[in-house]
KENUMAR-618737 format. One record per residue (C-alpha): x, y, z; residue number from 1. Coordinates in steps of 0.05 Angstrom, whole numbers, plus 32768, in hexadecimal, padded with zeros to 4 digits. Example, Ala and Ser with C-alpha at 12.3 -4.5 7.8 and 13.67 -1.06 7.14 Angstrom:
# KENUMAR-618737
{{80F6; 7FA6; 809C}; 1}
{{8111; 7FEB; 808F}; 2}
//
This chain:
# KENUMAR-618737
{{8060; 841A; 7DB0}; 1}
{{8074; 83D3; 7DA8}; 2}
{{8048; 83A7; 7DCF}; 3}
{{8066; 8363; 7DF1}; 4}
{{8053; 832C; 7E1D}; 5}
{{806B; 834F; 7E5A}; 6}
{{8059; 8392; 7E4E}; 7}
{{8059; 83D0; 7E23}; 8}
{{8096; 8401; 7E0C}; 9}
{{809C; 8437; 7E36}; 10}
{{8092; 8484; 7E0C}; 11}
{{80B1; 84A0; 7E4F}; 12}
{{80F2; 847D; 7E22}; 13}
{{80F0; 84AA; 7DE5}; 14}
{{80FF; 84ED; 7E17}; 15}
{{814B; 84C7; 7E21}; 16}
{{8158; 84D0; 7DD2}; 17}
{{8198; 84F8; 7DB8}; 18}
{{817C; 8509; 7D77}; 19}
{{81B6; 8518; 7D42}; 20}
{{81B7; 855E; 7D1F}; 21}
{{8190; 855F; 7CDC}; 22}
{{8164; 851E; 7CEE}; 23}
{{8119; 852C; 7CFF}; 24}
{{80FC; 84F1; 7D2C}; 25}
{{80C2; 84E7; 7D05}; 26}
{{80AB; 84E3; 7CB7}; 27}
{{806B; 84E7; 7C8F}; 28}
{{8043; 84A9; 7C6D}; 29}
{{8009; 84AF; 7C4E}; 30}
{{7FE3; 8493; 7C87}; 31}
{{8005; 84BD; 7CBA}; 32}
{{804B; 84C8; 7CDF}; 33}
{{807A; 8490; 7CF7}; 34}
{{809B; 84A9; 7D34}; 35}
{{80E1; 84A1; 7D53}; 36}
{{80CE; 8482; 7D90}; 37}
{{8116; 8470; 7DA7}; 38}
{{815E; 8451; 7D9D}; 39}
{{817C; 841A; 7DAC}; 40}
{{81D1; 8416; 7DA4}; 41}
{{820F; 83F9; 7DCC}; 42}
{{8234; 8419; 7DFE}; 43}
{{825B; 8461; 7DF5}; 44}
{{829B; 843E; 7E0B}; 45}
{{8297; 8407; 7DDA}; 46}
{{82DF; 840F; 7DA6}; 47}
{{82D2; 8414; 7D64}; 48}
{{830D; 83F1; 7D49}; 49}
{{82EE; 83BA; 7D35}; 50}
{{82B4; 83E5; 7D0B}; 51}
{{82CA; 83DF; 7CC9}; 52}
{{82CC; 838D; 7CC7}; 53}
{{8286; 838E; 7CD2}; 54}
{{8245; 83A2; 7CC5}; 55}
{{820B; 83A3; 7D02}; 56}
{{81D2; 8381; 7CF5}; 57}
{{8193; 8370; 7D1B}; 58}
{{8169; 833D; 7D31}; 59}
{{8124; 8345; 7D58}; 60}
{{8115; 830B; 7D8A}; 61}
{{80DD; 8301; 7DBC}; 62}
{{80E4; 82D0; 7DFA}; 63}
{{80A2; 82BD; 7E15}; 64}
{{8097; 82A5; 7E59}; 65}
{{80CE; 827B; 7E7D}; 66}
{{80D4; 822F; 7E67}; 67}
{{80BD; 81FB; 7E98}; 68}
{{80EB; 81CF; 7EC5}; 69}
{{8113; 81A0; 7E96}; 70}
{{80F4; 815E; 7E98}; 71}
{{80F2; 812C; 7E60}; 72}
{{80AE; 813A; 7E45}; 73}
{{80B6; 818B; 7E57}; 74}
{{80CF; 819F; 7E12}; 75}
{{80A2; 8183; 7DE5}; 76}
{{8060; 818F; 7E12}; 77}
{{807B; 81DC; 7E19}; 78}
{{8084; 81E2; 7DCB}; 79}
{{8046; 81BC; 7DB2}; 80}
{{801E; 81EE; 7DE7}; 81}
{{8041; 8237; 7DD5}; 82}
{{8049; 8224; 7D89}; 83}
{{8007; 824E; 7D76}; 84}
{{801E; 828A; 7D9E}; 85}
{{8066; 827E; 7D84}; 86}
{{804D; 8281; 7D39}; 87}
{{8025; 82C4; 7D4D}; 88}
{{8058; 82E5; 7D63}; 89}
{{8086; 82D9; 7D32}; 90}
{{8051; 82F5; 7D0E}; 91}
{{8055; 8338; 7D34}; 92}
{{808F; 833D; 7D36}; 93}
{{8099; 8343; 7CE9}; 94}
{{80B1; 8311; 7CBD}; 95}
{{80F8; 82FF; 7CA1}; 96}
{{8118; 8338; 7C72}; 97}
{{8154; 8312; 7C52}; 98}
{{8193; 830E; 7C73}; 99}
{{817B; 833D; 7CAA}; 100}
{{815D; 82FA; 7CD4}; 101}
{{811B; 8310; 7CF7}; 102}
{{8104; 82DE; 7D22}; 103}
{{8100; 82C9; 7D6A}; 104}
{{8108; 8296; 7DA1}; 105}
{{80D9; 825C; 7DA6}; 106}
{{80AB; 8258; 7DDC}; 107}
{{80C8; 821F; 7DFC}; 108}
{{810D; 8246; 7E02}; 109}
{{8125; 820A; 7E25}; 110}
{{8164; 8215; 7E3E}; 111}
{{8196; 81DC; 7E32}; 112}
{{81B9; 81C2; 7E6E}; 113}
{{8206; 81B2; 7E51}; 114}
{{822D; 8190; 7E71}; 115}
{{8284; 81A5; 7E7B}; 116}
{{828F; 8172; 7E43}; 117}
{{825C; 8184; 7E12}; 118}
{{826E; 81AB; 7DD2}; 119}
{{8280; 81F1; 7DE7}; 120}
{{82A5; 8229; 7DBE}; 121}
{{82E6; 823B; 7DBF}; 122}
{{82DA; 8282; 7DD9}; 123}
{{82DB; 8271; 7E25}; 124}
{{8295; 8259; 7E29}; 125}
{{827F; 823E; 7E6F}; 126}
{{8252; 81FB; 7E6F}; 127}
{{8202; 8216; 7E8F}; 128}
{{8217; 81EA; 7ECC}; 129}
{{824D; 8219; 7EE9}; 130}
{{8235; 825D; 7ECF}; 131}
{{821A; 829D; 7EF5}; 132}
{{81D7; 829E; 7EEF}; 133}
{{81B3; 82E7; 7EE8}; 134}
{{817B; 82E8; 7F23}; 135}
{{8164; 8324; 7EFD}; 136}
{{814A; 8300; 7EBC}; 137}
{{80FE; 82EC; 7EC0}; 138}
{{8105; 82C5; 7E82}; 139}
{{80D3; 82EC; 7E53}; 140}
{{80E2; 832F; 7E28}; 141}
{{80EB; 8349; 7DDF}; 142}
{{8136; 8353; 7DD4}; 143}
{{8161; 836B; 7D9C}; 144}
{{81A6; 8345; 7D83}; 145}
{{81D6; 836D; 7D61}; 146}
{{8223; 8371; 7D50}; 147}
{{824C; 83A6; 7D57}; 148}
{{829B; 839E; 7D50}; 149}
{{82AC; 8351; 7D71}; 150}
{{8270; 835E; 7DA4}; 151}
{{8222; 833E; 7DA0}; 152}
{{81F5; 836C; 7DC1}; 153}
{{81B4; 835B; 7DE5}; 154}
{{8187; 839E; 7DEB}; 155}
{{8143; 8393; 7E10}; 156}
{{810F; 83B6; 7DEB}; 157}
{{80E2; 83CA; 7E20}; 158}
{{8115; 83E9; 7E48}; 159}
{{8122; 8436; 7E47}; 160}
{{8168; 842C; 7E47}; 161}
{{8193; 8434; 7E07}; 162}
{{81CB; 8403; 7E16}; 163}
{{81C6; 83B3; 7E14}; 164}
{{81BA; 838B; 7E4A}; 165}
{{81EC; 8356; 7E34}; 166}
{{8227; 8354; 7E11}; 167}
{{824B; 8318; 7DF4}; 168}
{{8292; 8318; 7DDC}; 169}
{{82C2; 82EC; 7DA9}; 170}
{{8307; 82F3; 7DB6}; 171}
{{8320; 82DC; 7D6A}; 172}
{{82E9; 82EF; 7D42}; 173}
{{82B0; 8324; 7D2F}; 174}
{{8266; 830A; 7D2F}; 175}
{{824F; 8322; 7CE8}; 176}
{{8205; 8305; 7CE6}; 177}
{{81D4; 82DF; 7D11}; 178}
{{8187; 82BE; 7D12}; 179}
{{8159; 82AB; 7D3D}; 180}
{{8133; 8268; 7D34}; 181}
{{80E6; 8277; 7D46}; 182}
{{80D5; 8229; 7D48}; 183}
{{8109; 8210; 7D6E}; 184}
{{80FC; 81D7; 7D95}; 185}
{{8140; 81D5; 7DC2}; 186}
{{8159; 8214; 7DE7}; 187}
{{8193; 8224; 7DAB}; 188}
{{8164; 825C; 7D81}; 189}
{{81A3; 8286; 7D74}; 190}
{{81D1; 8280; 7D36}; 191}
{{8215; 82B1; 7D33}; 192}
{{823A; 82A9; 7D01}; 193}
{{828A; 82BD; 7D04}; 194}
{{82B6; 82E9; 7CD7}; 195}
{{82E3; 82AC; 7CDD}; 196}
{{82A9; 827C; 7CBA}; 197}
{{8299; 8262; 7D0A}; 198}
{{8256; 8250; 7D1C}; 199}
{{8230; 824E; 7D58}; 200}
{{81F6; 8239; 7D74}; 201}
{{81D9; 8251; 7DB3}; 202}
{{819B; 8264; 7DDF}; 203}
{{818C; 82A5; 7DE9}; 204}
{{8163; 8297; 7E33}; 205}
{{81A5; 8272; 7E43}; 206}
{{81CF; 82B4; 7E27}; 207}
{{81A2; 82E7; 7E57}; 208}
{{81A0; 82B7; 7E95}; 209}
{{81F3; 82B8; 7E9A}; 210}
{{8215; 82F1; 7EB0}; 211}
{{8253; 82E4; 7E88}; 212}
{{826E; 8301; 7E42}; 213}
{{827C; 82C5; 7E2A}; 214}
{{824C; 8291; 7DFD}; 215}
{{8231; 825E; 7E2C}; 216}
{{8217; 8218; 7E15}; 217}
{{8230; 8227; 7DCB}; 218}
{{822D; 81F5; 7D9B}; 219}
{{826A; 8202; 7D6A}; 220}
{{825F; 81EA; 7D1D}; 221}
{{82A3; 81FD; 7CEE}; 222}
{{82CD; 8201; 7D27}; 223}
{{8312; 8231; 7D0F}; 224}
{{82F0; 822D; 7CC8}; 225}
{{82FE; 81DF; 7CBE}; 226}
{{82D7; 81D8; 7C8D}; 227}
{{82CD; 821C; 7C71}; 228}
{{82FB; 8256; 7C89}; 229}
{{82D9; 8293; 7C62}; 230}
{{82AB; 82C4; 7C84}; 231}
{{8269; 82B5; 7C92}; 232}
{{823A; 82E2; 7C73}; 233}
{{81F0; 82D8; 7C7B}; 234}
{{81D3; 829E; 7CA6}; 235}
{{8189; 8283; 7CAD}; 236}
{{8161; 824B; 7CCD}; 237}
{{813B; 8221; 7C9C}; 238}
{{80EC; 822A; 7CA9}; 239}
{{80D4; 81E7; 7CBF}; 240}
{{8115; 81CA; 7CBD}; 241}
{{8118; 81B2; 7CFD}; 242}
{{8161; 81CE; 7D14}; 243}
{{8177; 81D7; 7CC9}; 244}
{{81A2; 8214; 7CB8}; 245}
{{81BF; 8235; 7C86}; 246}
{{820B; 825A; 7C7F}; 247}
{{821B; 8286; 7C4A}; 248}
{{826A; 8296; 7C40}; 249}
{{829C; 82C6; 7C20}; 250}
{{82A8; 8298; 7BEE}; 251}
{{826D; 8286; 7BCD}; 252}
{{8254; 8246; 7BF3}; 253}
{{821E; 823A; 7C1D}; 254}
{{821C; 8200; 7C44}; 255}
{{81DC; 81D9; 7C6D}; 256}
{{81E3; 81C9; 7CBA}; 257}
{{81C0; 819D; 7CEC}; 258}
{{81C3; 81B9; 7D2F}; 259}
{{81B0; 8176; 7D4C}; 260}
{{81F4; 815D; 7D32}; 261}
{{8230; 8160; 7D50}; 262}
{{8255; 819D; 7D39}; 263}
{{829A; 8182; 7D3F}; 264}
{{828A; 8145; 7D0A}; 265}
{{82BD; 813C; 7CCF}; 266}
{{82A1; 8156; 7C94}; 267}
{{82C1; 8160; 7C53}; 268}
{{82AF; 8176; 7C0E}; 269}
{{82CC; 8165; 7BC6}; 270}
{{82EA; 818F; 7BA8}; 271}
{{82BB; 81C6; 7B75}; 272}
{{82D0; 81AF; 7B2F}; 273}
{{82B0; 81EF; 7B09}; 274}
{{82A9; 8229; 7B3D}; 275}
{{8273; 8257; 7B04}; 276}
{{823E; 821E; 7B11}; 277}
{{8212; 820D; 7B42}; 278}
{{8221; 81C6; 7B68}; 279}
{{8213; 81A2; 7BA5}; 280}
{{8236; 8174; 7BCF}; 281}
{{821F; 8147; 7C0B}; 282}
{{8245; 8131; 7C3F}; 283}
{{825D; 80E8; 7C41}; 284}
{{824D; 80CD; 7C84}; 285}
{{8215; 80D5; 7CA7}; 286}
{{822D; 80F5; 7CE1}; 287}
{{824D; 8132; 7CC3}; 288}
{{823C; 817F; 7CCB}; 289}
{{8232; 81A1; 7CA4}; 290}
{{820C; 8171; 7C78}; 291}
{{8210; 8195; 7C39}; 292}
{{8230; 81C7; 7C08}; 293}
{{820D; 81F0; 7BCF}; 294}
{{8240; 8217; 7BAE}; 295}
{{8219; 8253; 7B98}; 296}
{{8246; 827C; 7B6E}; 297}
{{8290; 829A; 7B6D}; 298}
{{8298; 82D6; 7B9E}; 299}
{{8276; 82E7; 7BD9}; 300}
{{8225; 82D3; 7BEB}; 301}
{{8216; 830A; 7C12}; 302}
{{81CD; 8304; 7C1C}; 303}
{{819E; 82C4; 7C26}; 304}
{{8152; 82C0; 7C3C}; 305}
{{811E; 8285; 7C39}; 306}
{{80DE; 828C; 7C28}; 307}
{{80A8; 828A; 7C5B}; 308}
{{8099; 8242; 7C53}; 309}
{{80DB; 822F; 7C40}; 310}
{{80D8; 821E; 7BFE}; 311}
{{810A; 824A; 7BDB}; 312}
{{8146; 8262; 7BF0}; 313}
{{8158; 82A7; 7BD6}; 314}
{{81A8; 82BB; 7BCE}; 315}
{{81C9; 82FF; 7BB5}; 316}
{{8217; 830C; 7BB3}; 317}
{{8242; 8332; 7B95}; 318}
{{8243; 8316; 7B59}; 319}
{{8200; 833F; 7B54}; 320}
{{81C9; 8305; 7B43}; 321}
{{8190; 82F3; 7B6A}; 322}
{{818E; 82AB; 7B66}; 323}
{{814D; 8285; 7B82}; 324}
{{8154; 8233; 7B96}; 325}
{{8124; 81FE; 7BA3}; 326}
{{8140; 81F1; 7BE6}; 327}
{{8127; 81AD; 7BEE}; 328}
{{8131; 818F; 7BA8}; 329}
{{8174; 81B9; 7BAB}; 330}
{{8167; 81DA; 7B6B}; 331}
{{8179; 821A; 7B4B}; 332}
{{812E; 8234; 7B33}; 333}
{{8140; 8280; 7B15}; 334}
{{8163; 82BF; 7B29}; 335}
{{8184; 82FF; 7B09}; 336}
{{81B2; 832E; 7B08}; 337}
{{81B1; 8371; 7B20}; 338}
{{81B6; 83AE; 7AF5}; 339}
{{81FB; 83C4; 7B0E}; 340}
{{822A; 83A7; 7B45}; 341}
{{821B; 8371; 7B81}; 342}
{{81E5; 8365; 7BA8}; 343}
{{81E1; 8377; 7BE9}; 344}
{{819C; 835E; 7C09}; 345}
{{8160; 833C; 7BFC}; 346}
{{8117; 832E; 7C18}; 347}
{{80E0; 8302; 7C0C}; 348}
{{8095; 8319; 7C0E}; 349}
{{8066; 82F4; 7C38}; 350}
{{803E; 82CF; 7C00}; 351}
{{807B; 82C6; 7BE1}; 352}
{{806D; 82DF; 7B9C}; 353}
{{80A2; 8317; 7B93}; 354}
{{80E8; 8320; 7BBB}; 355}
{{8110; 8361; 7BCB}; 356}
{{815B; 8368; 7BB4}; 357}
{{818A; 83A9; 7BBE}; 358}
{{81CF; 83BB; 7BB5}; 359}
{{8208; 83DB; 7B8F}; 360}
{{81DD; 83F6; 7B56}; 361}
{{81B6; 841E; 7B87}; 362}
{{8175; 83FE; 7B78}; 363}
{{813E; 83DD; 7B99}; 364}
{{8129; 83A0; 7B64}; 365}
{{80E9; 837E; 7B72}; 366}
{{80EF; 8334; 7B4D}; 367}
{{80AE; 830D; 7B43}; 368}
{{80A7; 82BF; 7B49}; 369}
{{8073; 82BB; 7B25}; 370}
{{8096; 82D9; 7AE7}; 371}
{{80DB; 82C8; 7AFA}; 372}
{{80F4; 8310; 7AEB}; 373}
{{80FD; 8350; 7B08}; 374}
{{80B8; 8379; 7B02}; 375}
{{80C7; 83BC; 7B21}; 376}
{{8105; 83E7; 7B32}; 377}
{{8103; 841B; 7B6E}; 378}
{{8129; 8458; 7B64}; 379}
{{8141; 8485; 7B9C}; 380}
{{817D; 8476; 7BC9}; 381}
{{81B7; 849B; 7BB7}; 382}
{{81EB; 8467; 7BCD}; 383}
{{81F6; 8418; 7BD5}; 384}
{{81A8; 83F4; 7BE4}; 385}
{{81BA; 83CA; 7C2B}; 386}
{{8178; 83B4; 7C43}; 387}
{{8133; 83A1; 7C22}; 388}
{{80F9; 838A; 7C4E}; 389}
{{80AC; 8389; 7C3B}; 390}
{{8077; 839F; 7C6C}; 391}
{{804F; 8365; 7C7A}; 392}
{{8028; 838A; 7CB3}; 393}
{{8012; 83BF; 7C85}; 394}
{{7FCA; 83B5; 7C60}; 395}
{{7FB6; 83D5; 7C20}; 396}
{{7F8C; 840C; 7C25}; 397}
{{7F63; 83ED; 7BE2}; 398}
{{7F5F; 83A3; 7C06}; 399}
{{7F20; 8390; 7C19}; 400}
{{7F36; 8351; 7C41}; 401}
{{7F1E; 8321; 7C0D}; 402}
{{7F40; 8321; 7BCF}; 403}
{{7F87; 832A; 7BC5}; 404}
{{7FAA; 835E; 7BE0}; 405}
{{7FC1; 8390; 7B95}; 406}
{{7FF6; 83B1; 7BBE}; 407}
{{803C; 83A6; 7BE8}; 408}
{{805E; 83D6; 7C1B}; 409}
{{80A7; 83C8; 7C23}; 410}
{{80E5; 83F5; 7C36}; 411}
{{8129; 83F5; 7C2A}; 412}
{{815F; 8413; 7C4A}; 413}
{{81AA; 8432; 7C30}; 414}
{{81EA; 8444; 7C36}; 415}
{{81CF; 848F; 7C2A}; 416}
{{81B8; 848C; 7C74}; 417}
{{8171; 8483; 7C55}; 418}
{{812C; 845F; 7C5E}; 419}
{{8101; 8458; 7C2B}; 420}
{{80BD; 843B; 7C2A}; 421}
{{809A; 841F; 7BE7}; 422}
{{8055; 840C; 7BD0}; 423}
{{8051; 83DD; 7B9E}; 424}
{{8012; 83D2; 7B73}; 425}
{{801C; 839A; 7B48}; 426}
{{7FD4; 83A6; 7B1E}; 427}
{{7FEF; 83F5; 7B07}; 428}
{{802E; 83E4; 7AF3}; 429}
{{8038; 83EC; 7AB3}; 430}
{{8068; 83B5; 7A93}; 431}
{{808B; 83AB; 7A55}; 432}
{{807E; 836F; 7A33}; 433}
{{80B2; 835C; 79FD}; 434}
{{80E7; 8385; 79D2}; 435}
{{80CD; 8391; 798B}; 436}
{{80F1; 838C; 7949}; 437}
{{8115; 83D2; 7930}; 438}
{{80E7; 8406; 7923}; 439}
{{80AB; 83E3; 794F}; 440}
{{808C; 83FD; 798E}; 441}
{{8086; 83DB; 79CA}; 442}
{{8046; 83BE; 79E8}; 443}
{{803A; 83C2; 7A37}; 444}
{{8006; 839E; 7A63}; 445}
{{7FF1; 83A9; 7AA2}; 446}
{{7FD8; 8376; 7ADD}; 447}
{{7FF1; 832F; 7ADB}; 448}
{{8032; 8326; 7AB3}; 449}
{{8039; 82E0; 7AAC}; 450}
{{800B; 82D9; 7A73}; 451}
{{8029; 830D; 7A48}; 452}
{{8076; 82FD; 7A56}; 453}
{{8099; 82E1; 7A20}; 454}
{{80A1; 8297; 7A26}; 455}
{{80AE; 8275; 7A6A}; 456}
{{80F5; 827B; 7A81}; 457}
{{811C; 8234; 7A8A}; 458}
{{811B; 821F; 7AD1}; 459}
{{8166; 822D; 7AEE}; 460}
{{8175; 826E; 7AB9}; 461}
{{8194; 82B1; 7AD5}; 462}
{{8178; 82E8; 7AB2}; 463}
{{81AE; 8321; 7A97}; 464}
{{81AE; 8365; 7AB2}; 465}
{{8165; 837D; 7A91}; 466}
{{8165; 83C5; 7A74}; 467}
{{8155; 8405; 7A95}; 468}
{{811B; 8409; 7A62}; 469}
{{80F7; 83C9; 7A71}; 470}
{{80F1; 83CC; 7AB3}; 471}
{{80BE; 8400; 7AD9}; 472}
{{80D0; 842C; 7B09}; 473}
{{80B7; 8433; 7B49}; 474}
{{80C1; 847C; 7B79}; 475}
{{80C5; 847A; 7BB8}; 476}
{{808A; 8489; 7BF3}; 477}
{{80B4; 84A3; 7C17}; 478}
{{8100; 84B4; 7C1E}; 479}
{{8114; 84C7; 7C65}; 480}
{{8160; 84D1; 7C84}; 481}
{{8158; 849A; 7CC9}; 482}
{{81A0; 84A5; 7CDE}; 483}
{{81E5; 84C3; 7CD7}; 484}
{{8205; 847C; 7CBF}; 485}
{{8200; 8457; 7C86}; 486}
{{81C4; 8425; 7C99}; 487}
{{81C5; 83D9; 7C96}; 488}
{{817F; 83C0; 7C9D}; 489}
{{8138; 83C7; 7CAB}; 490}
{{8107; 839C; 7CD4}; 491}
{{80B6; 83AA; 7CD4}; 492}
{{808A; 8398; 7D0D}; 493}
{{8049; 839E; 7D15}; 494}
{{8049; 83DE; 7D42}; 495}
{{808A; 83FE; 7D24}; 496}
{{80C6; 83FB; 7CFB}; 497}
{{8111; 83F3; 7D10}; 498}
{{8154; 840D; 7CE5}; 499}
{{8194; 83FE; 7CFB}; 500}
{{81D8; 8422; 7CE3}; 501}
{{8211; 83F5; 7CCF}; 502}
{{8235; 841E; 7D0B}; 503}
{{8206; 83F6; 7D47}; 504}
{{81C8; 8431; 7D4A}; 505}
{{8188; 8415; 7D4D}; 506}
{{8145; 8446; 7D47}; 507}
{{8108; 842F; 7D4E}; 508}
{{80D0; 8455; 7D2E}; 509}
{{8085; 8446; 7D3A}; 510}
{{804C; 843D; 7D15}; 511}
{{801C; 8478; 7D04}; 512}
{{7FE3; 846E; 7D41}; 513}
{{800B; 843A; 7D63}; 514}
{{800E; 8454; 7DA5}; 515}
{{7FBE; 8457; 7DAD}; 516}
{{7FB7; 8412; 7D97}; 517}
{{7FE1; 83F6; 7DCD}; 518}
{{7FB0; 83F9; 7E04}; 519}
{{7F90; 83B0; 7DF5}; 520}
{{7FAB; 836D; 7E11}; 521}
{{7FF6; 8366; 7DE7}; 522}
{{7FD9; 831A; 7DEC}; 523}
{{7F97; 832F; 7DCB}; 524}
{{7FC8; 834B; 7D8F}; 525}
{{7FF1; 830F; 7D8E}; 526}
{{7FB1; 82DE; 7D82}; 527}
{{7F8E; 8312; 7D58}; 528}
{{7FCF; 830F; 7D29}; 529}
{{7FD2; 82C6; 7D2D}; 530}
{{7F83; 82BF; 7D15}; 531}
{{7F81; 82F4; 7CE2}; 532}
{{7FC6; 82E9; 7CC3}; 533}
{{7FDA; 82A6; 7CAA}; 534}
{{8027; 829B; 7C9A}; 535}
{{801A; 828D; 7C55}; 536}
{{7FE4; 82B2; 7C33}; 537}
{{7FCD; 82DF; 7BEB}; 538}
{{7FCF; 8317; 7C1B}; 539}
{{8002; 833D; 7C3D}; 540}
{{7FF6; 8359; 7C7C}; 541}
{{7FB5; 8356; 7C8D}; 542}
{{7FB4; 8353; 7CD1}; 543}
{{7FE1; 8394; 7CD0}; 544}
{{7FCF; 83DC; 7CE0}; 545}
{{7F95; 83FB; 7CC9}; 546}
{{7F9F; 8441; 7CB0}; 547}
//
């Protein structure tokens, strides 16, 4: 069961499951079974016209307790207070896994009176002041966003039912990708990001308070794709960036927002002289948005994730190369290129050593910073790789809470209707150093790699394709079929983990023992997981479950 502010999951909601032919509602780890506890989706009635323009994905968001009464000094007093309980729950909730945003709503949640004049979209949005307010909202909750078709869903995940509680709907355009910003210091916490390169910002509380179906209070950046009419692909908040975000497009640019900024602001780019290379571009007045352009590569970006302090940003495309930037020195620092086809997805771990790519090749690739190559390949999907996330609430059975954790758990998810979990153990791989003249034999280490790689790599180089030789192989913990669909992402949390089908099906399966270790305080976990687990650490997970 997942545990929340304002109360548990009910199991009387697992009974209400239509469980496909074929598709057993549990599987076996090591340390026992994960259990289908129960779905989430969008209404039967919902056409599915619209299906094949885009793919669902998911983002996990937690409103705590209702802002206070807007008064000048009411935003900053209610974020300065909640911050601590805002960074433990993000926590909990599980941390970023590339471009499937995992995040949540601030605790100030301040909802954003707007005024009629005020910078609204141009889907029929109604300014806060003249909108139907929902008496039924207590302002608190844990809530999925998701996309099906030209429709964002908002599921309540502590209610029984299946089908959202709100819908919202764009008339010109299909939402592709969305994130939630877990500092944010105004009510607009909500990025969406159009098929028609529109971007909006909004506030969730405000979304769930109006009764409507249409965006209210948006702030619209790229309005009818003035300044870049390409889809959008992957968006993200900057960490710490205090209203910074991120858009990746169709064709190959990303470009850097300020949400404070007025959306609407003339902003144009020179033209990209050499479009193989890397280049950036700043705006030339002050006042534009957005204020920057990296051009990352030619062809689509169709993954990007930050780091968990916001250091490096990490792109994929379909070009197939991982490429890793310095985000605020706007440098390229390394990357590489997968063994066959795009990339699809990508993930960061926790401590930031080692990211997660998939894609056309089939593969999950685990790249290390440290080394600046890839160190291990997992082998077992049977189609296209479309979501990598690592388990930062799961703890090494061989940690003994003081030194550095020797092993990862991540998952990955396919188009072969598959989850697959991993362990990684860095210290019993065994990795091949160097290729050796004709007629020599290779020698292999194992532990640390980075004193026995050849010598360093140049900052800024993309590694080629490496060779199915050179590169260990990792099997799979386990391989289990989640759903009838091809799936398009994966989300841990600390009580259970959540797959979603490209299609809008959302199961969420929970953690071995997870249901008797919900009787305690779900504030109790949320400071626990605050003091035991610090956002940047040598270990992963280790306020997670204990097996």
């Amino acid at each position: 069961m997942i545990s929340t502010t304002n109360g548990m999951i009910s199991t009387s909601s697992a009974s209400g499951n239509t469980q496909s032919p074929g598709l057993k509602t549990y599987f076996k780890t090591p340390e026992g079974r994960y259990k289908l506890h129960y779905e989430k989706t969008h209404p039967s009635g919902l056409l599915h016209f619209a299906h094949g323009k885009t793919v669902t994905q998911v983002t996990l968001a937690n409103l705590k307790d209702r802002p206070a009464p807007s008064t000048p000094t009411a935003p900053s007093s209610s974020f300065s207070a909640s911050s601590g309980v805002r960074s433990a729950a993000a926590r909990l909730l599980g941390a970023s896994n590339g471009s499937r945003a995992l995040s949540f709503v601030g605790g100030n949640g301040g909802s954003k009176s707007v005024s009629g004049s005020s910078r609204i979209g141009s889907l029929g949005s109604s300014s806060s002041s003249n909108s139907l307010i929902n008496p039924n909202f207590d302002g608190k909750g844990t809530y999925l966003v998701f996309n099906v078709g030209d429709v964002i869903f908002i599921s309540d995940l502590n209610s029984q039912d299946k089908d959202p509680i709100k819908s919202i709907h764009f008339s010109n355009s299909n939402p592709v990708c969305h994130a939630f910003d877990q500092d944010a210091k105004d009510g607009h916490d909500l990025l969406i990001g159009l098929s028609s390169g529109d971007v909006y910002s909004v506030s969730l509380r405000q979304q769930l308070q109006d009764v409507g179906k249409k965006l209210v209070g948006a702030h619209h950046y790229n309005k009818d794709g003035s300044v870049n009419n390409s889809r959008c692909m992957s968006i993200a908040w900057v960490p710490g960036g205090d209203g910074a975000f991120v858009v990746a497009h169709a064709d190959g640019n990303v470009y850097v927002y300020e949400k404070s900024k007025d959306g609407a602001a003339d902003s144009s780019f020179p033209i990209i002289k050499d479009l193989s290379q890397f280049s950036v571009a700043h705006a030339r007045y002050s006042k534009s948005n957005p204020i920057a352009r990296w051009h990352i590569c030619q062809g689509s970006i169709n993954s990007i994730t930050f780091s968990t302090d916001g250091a490096y940003l990490a792109t994929v495309g379909r070009d197939g190369y991982l490429r890793v930037f310095d985000y605020s020195r706007e440098q390229l620092v390394c990357g590489g290129k997968s063994y066959y086809g795009a990339l699809l997805c990508c993930a960061w771990s926790m401590d930031g050593k080692y990211i997660l790519t998939g894609g056309e090749d089939d593969l999950v690739q685990v790249w290390s910073m440290e080394d600046r190559k890839v160190v291990a390949w997992g082998e077992g999907h049977n189609s296209w790789v479309s979501g990598v996330a690592f388990d930062s609430y799961w703890s090494s059975p061989t940690s003994d809470g003081a030194g550095e954790t020797v092993m990862y758990r991540f998952g990955s998810v396919g188009q072969d209707t598959q989850l697959l979990l991993w362990d990684l153990e860095m210290d019993e791989i065994v990795v091949p150093l160097r290729r050796c003249p004709p007629g020599g034999s290779p020698t292999f280490s194992t532990g640390s790699q980075s004193s026995h790689w050849d010598s360093a790599v140049p900052v800024g180089t993309l590694q080629p394709a490496p060779s199915m030789r050179d590169v260990p192989k990792l099997s799979p913990l386990v391989a289990h079929r989640v759903h009838t669909e091809p799936l398009s992402g994966l989300i841990f949390t600390h009580e259970s983990v959540l797959t979603v089908c490209r299609e809008g099906h959302i199961k969420i399966w929970m953690r071995p023992g997870a249901a008797e270790s919900q009787s305690g305080n779900s504030e109790t976990i949320l400071s626990s997981s605050l003091k035991d687990k610090p956002s940047l650490s040598s270990k992963v997970g280790s306020s997670s479950y204990k097996q």
